[in-house]
C-alpha positions in Angstrom: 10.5 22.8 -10.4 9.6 19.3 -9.5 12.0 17.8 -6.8 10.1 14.2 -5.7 10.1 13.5 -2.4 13.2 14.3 0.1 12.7 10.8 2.6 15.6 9.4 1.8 13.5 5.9 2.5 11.1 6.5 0.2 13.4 7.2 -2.5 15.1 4.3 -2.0 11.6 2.6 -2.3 10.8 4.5 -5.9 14.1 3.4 -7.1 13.5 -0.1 -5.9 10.2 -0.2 -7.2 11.3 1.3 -10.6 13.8 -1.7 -11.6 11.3 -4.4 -11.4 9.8 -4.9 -14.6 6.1 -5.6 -13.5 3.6 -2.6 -14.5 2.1 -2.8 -11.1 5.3 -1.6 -9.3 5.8 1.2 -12.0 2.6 2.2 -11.4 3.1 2.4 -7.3 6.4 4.5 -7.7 4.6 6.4 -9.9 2.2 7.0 -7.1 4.5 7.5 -4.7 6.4 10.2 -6.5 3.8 12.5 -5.9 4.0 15.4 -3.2 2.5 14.3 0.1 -0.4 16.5 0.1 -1.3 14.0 -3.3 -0.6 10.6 -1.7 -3.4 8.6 -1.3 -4.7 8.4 2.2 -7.2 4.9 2.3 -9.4 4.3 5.4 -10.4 0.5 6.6 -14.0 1.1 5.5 -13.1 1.5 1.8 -11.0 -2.1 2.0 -14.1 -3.5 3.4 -17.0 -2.1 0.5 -14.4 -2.9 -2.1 -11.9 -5.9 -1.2 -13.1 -9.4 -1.5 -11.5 -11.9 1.5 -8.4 -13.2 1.2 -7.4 -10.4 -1.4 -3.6 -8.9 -1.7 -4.2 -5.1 -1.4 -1.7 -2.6 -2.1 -2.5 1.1 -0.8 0.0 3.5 -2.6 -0.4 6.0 0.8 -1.1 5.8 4.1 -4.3 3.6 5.3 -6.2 5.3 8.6 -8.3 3.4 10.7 -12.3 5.3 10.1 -13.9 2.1 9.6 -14.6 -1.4 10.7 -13.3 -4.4 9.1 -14.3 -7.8 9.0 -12.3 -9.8 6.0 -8.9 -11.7 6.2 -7.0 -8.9 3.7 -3.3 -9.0 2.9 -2.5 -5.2 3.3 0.8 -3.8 2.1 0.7 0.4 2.1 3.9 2.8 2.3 2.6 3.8 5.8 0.2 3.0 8.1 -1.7 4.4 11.6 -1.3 2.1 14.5 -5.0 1.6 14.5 -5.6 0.7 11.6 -2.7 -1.6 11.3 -4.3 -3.5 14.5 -7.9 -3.0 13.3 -6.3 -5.4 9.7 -4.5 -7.9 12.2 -7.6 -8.2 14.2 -9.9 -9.3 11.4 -7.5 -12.0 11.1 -5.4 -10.0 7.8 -1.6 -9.1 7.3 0.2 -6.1 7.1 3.4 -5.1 5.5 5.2 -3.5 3.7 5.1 -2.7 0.2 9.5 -3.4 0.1 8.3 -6.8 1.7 5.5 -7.0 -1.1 7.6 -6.8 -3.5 9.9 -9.2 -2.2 7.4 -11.6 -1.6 5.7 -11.4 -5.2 7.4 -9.6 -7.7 5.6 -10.6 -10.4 2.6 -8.6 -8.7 0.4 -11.1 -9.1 -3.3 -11.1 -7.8 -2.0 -7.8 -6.3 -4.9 -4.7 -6.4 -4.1 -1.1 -5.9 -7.2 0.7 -3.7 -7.1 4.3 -2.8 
């Protein structure tokens, strides 16, 4: 039987995520429902062959640090190494996350999910 995840933090996140009404944020508690062994795991290399600069990028996982990266990226993900958070603020980016996301735009406009 299906139980969802047991962090007590990230359920609080699904059932944030679930009361907003934009697809986007369905779509990410959807994602973050899954078992842990299905979470998306993103490294920096992927955001730089498929993010444009200046994009708002939304990693429904945890982002690693294999990689370099060289564009000014907005990076919101449910957890993140140390690395690669440094590796994001280096290239001149942001990182946050995705409770602050949402706060911020809760429309989730202009707001791509990679992983």
């Amino acid at each position: 039987m299906r139980t969802g995840p047991t962090n007590n933090t990230t359920q609080v996140l699904i059932a944030e995520l679930n009361k907003q009404n934009a697809p986007i944020w369905k779509r990410t508690a959807f994602e973050l429902s899954r078992s842990t062994r299905q979470r998306r795991v993103v490294n920096l290399s992927r955001l730089q062959r498929f993010a444009d600069d200046g994009e708002i990028i939304l990693v429904p996982g945890k982002l690693l640090s294999a990689g370099e990266l060289d564009k000014k990226l907005t990076v919101a993900a449910w957890n993140f190494s140390q690395k690669a958070a440094e590796k994001v603020v280096k290239a001149g980016g942001k990182v946050m996350t995705i409770s602050e996301l949402v706060e911020k735009n809760p429309k989730g406009e202009k707001v791509r999910i990679l992983g």
